[in-house]
N, C-alpha and C positions, 0 to 999 in steps of 0.2 A: 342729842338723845334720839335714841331710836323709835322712829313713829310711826305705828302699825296702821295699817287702812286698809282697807276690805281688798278683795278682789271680787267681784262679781262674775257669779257663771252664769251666762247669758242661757237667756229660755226663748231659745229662736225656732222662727216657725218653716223656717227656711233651711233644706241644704246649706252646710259650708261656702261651696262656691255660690249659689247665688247668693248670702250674705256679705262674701267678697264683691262680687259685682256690683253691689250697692252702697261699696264704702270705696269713697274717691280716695286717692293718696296715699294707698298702699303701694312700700315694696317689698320683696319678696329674696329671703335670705334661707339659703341652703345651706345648712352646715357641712365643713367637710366629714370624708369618711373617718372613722375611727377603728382599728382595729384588733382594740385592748381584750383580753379576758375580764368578764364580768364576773365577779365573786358575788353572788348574791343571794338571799335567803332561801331553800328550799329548791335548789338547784347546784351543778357542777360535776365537773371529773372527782372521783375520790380515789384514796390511794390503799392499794391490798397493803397491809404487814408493812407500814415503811418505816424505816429505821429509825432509832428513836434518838441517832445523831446528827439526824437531816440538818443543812446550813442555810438558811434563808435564800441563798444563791445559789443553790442547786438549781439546775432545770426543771423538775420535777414539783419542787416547791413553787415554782410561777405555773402551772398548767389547772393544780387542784387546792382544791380548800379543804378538804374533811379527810383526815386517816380513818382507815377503815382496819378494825379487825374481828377474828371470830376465835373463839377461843371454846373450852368443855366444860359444861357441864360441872364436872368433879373438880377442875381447875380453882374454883371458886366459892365450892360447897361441899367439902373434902368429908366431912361428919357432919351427921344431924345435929342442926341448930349452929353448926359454924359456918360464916363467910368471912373468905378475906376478899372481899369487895375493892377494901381501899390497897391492898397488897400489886392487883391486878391493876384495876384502872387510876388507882393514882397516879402514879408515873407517869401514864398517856395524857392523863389531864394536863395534870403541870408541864409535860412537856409542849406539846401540840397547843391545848388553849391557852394556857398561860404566857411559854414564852415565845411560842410561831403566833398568836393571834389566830392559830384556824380554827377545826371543827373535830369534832369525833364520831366515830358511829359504830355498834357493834353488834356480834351475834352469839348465843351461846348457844350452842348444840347440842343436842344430844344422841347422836348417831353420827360418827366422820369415818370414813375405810380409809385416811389420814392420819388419823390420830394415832401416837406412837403405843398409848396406852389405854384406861377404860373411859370412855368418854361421860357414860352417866356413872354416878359416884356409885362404890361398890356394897356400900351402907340401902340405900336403895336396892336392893334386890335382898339385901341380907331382912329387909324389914319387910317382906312379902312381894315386892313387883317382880309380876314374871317377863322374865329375860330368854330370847335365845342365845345361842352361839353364831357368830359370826367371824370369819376371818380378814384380818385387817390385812392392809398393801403390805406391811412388813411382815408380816406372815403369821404373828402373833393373832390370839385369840381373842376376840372381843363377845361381850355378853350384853346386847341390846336389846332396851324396854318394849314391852308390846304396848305400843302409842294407846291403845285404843281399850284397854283396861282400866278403871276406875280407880284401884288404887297407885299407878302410875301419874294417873293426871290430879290426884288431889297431890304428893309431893310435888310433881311438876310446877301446878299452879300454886302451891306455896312457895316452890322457889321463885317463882316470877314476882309475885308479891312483891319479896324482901327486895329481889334486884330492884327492881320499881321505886322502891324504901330509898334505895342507895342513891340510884340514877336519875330517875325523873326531876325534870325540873335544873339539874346542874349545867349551869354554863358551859357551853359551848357541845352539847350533844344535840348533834343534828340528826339522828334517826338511832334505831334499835328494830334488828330483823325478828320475826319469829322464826325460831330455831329447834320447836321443837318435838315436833313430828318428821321422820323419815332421814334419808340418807344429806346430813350435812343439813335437815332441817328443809330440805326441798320439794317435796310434795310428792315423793316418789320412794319405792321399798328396793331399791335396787337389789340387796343382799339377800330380801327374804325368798326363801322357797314356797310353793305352790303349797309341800305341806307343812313346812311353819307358819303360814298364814290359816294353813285349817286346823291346824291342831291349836291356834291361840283363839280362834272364834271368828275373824277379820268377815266384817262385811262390808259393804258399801256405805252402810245406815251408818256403822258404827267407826267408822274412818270420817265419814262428814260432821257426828256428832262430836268426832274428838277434836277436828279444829273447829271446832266451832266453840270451845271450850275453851281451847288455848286462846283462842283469837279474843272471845270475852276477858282472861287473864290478864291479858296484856294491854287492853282498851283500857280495863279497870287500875290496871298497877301505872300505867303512861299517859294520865290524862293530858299532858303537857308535852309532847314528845313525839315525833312522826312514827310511824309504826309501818313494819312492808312484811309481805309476805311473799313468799317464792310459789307464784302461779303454777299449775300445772296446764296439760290441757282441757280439750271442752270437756272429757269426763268430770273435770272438775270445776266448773262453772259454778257451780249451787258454793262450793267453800268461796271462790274467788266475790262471788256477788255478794254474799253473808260478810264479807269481811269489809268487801267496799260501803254497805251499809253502816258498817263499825266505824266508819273514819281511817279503816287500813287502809294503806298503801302496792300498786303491785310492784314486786320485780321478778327477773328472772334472767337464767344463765343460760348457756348453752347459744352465745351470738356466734353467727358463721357469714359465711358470704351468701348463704341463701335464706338469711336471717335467723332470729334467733327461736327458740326451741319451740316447737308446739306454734309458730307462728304466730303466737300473741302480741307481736306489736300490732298486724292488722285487725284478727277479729276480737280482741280483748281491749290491748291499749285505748284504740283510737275513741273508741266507743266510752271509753269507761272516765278516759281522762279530759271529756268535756263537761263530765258528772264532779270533777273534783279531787281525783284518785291520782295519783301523783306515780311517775311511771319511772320503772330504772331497769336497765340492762349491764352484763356483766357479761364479758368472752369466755365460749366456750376453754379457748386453749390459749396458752403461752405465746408469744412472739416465735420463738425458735420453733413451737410444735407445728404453727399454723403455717410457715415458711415450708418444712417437710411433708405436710400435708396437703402442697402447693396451694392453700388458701390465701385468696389475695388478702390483704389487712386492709387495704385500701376502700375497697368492695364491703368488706366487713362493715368499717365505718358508718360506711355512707349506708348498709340496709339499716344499721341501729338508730342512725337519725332519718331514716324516712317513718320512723315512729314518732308521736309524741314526748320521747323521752325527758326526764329534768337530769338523771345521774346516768352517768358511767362509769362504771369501774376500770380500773385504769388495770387490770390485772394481767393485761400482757406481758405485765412484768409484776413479782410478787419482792419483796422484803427489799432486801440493800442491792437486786439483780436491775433494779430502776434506772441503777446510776450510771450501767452499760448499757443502756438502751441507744440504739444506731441512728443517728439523726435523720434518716428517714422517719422512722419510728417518733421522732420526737416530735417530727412537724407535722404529723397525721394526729396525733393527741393534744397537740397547740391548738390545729382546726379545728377537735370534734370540741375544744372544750371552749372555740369561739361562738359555735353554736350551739350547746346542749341547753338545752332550758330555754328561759324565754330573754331576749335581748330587744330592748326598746328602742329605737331610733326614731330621734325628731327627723323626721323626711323632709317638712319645709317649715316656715314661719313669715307669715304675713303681719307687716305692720305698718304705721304711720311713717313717713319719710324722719317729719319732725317732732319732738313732742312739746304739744305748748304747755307755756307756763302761765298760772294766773296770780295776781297780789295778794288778790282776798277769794277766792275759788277754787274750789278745788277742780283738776284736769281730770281726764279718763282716756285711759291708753288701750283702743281697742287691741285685742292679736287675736290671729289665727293659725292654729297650728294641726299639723298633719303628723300623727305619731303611727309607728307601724311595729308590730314584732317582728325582729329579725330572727328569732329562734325559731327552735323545733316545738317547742311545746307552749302549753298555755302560762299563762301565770298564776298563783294559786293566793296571793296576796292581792288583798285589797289597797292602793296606795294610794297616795295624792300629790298633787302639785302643786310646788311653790315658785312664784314668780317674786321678783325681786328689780330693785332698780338701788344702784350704786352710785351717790353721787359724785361731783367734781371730787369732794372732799375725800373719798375712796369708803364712806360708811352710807350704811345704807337708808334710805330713805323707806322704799315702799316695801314690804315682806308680810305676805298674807300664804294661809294655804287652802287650797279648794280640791273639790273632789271632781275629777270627770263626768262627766253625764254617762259616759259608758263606761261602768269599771273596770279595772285592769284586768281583772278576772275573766273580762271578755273581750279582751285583746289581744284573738288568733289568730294564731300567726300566716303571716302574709298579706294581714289584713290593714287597710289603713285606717285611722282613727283621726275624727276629725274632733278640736276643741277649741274653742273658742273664749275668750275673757276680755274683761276690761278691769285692766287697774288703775285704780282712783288715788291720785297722786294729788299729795298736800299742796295747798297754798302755799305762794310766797317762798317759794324755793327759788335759789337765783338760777340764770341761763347757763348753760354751758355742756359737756358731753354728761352724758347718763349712760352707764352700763345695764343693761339688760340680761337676768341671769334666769337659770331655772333647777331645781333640784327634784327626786322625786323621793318622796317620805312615805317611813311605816309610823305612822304617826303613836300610833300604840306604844312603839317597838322604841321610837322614838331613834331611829336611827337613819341611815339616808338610802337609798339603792340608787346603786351603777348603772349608768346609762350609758346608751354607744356614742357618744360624743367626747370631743380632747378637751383637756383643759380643764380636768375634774380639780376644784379649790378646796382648802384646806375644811371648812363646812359641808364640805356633800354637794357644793352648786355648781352650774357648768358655765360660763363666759357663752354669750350668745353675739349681740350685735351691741353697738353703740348709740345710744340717739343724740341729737343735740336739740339739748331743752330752749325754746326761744319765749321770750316774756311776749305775751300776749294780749289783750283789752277782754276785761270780764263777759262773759255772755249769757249771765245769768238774767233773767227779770221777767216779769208776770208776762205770760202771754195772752191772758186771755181773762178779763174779770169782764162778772156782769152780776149787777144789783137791781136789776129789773128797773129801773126807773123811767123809763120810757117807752112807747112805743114803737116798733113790733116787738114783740117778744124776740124774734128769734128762734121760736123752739117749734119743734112739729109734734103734735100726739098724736097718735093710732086712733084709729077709728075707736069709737064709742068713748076717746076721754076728749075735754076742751081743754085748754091754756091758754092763759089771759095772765091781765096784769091783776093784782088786788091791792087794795090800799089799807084793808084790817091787817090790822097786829103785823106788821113785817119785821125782820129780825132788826135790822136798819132800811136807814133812809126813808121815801115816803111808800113806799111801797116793797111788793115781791112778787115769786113768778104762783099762780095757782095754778092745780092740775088735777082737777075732779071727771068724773064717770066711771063706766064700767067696761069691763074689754075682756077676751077670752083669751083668743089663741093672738099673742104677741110676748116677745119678751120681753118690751120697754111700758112705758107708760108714754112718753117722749123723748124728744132729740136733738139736738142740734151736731152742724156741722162745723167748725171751727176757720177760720179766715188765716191761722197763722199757720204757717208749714212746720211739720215737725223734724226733728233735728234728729237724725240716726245714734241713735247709743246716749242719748238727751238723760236727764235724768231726770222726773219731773213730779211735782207734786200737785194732787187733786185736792180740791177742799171747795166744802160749802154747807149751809145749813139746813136742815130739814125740819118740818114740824109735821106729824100727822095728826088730822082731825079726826075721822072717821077711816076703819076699813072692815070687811067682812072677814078677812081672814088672818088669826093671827100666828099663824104659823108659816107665811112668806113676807118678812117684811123688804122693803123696798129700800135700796142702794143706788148709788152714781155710778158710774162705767165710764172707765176712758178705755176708748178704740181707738185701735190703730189699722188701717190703712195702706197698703203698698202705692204707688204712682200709677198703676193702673184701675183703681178702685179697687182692689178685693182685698178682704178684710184679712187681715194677719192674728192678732190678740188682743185680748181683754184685759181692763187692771181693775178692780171693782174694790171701792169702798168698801170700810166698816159696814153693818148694816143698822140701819134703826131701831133701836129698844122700842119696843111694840109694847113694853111692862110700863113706858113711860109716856104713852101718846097724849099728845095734848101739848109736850114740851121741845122746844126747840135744840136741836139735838145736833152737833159737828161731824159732818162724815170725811174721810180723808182717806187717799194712799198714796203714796209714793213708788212712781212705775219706773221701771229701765229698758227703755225703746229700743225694739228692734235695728237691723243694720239695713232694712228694708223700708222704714216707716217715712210713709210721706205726709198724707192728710189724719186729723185724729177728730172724733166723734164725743161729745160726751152725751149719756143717755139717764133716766132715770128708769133703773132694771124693774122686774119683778122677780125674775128669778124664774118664772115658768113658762113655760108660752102655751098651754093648756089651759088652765084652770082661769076659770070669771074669777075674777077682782073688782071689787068695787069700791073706790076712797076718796076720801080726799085731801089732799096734803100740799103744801108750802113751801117753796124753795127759795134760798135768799142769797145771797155774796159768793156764787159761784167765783171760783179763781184756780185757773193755771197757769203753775210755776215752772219756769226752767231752772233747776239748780245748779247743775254741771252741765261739760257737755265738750266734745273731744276736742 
């Protein structure tokens, strides 16, 4: 039977390395490199128009996870109050998520000089939205909406709606562009003239108002659902900021070798995508165009990843043209889709040589681990980690999950990430090799994420190191009991309180410790120092009894404190007791905690707090059957 036990995330007051310096018997295991493409949530290469006969063994299908396409307007919403919704994206579902397991993503448009025919539907102008004339690449006449009129944007935002109705929320849709302001949806009027923009009214006011409309549309219709818009430049900052406050997305087209359009990966991306905005780039031109425009692709690359980006679009090649892409070509979209997004690597792992085992105790397997992003970009998921131990028997014993002290969310890239754990492994397990694993979880999501390491297992977890578990002599037992029965005390109090022994009322035995007067500026009342050394990563239990007689103030009652200590004197941390019901003074009352010691802790303290070190206290109170326990311990 499978037996769950904690992992504990250590609350150290210490740097990483010096916690390593203070734990004997580490070594030190670097994984090899790994070179895999990470498929992972909220990231990846995606694929323009790919054919809808792709073969799982194509090239192409190992570089990307998400089809991408954009399609019109009228495609989908042919007459008022009609959608063939499921006509269109049917197909791509069942094909792509259903039987490749990838992703989808798409945009609907309403302005392409592409498009072979009307891209917003011809019922829409017939019911009042004024249109100009435009000329399409085939030379044919197109009649497009003036974005920025009122009765355009209520249709519009009704069709979002319904799309919303259909899409949001469906399996395996990884984003949906807005689409629908300006040429192809991009934040630009390419086709309009100087005076179709004055003869429709076009102002700046009313250009920002109108995505600002759409962009509300679309929050509202996609609560569940990434959402991106096609940045312009700094003219347009006020929409790009407006929308990052929405929970939009940016992206944008137009990548070259001197990067991509408007420069927005430096003064837009980098800035915005530490805020949470999640960043995507798309090439200006085709493979074969950018060859004759002697644009290196190579150079292309690498300026789109010196952005924070998570997607790229892989459109240097668009529909079934993929499958002739020139292995040059192929191994330049292998690399960018090695690093686009955020890629995790365990850099190192520090651990016990051996790990012991106890009959009736439970062990505690310190690690220390060094995690770094190998990607371009941040991460936008909150995840966690699971540590594991496989016994001889090949099932697993220890499987807990814990959250990093720094979240992944702030694990940028090229940064290293230091974490620390101890897992607390069952009694009574017999001797022999233990596998050591790690996975990392969207616990929500309830699924696993890819990490740069080999040897990913059939559950999402990664093979790390092996230990060899040896039986070991229990090391648990009181360290430290006192019932006051004798003289000296022991204890020291601050100036203006005394401590003595007394022989009234003690909780046992013939006596207890008494600790009356009055004191300002201190934060104990008294102290002792302890004779027994503490045991790094110990786990240990405080307890003992309190009775208050008398205090003037009832609104700081008094607690036990165990400190801890480094080998040099300076104090590390505190674990402090329940505190005393002050509703029930007069009665003898158990305080207790249970601490998990630092990897530095040498000598430990225990004290009787106040809790203030300002305020006059005056009381007097009774302490009895002090006891500290070693429960565990590595």
């Amino acid at each position: 039977m499978r037996t769950l036990v904690c992992v504990i995330l250590l609350a150290l007051a210490l740097p990483l390395a010096a916690q390593e310096a203070a734990t004997p018997g580490l070594v030190e295991f670097t994984p090899p490199p790994c070179h895999d493409i990470l498929f992972n949530p909220g990231m990846g290469l995606y694929l323009q128009y790919p054919p809808l006969d792709a073969k799982p063994d194509e090239w192409f299908m190992q570089i990307a996870d998400t089809a991408y396409y954009r399609l019109d307007w009228a495609e989908v919403n042919p007459e008022p109050g009609k959608y063939t919704f499921e006509e269109y994206f049917g197909p791509r579902f069942d094909f792509w998520v259903k039987q490749c397991g990838k992703r989808v993503a798409f945009r609907v448009m309403c302005q392409s000089m592409h498009s072979r025919g009307q891209v917003t539907p011809q019922w829409a102008f017939d019911q009042g939205v004024p249109g100009v004339p435009h000329t399409a690449l085939n030379g044919k006449e197109q009649t497009d909406p003036v974005f920025w009129d009122d009765r355009y944007l209520d249709v519009q935002c009704e069709f979002i709606r319904k799309l919303g109705e259909y899409l949001d929320g469906k399996p395996g849709l990884e984003f949906v562009d807005i689409g629908s302001i300006g040429e192809w949806g991009e934040m630009h009027l390419a086709r309009w003239t100087p005076q179709q923009l004055a003869e429709t009214g076009y102002t700046e006011a009313k250009y920002v108002a109108a995505y600002r409309r759409v962009i509300d549309a679309h929050v509202q219709a996609f609560p569940h659902t990434r959402i991106f818009l096609n940045v312009g430049g700094r003219n347009h900052l006020t929409i790009n900021d407006y929308a990052a406050i929405k929970g939009v997305h940016f992206r944008q087209d137009g990548l070259n070798p001197a990067g991509a359009s408007y420069d927005c990966g430096e003064w837009l991306y980098k800035p915005y995508a530490r805020r949470g905005v999640i960043c995507n780039f798309e090439f200006h031109s085709g493979y074969d165009e950018m060859l004759k425009k002697n644009w290196d692709v190579k150079t292309t690359i690498e300026k789109g990843l010196s952005a924070p980006i998570s997607y790229l679009n892989t459109n240097l090649f668009g529909g079934g043209s993929i499958r002739q892409a020139p292995a040059e070509a192929q191994e330049l979209l292998r690399d960018a889709a090695r690093r686009v997004g955020y890629r995790f690597v365990l850099a190192s792992l520090k651990h016990p040589a051996q790990l012991r085992l106890y009959a009736t105790q439970t062990a505690r397997l310190p690690l220390f681990a060094i995690w770094r992003n190998d990607g371009v970009a941040p991460c936008y998921g909150s995840y966690a980690l699971q540590w594991s131990l496989v016994g001889p028997d090949g099932k697993p014993v220890v499987e807990q999950t814990e959250y990093p002290p720094t979240p992944t969310t702030q694990w940028w890239p090229g940064e290293e990430q230091p974490v620390a754990a101890v897992l607390r492994v069952p009694a009574g397990l017999p001797a022999g090799d233990y596998q050591l694993r790690v996975a990392m979880l969207d616990p929500e999501a309830k699924r696993t994420i890819r990490l740069a390491l080999p040897g990913q297992d059939a559950d999402g977890a990664y093979p790390l190191v092996k230990l060899t578990g040896v039986a070991s002599a229990a090391t648990n037992a009181t360290v430290h009991e006192d019932g006051f029965e004798q003289e000296p005390v022991g204890w020291n109090a601050v100036e203006g309180m005394n401590a003595s022994l007394s022989t009234d009322g003690p909780k046992s035995g013939a006596s207890c410790l008494l600790v009356e007067g009055a004191t300002a500026k201190s934060w104990n009342y008294a102290q002792t120092r302890l004779k027994a050394t503490a045991v790094p990563f110990g786990l240990y239990r405080l307890s003992a009894w309190m009775l208050i007689e008398q205090t003037n103030d009832q609104r700081r009652a008094p607690f036990l404190k165990l400190a801890t200590n480094a080998a040099d004197g300076k104090w590390i941390a505190n674990f402090s007791t329940n505190p005393y019901d002050l509703k029930q003074t007069g009665t003898w009352q158990r305080l207790e905690r249970t601490a998990e010691l630092p990897a530095n802790a040498a000598t430990l303290d225990i004290a009787i707090e106040k809790g203030d070190n300002s305020t006059p206290i005056a009381l007097r109170l009774r302490l009895d059957d002090v006891k500290l326990e070693l429960l565990e311990a590595p």
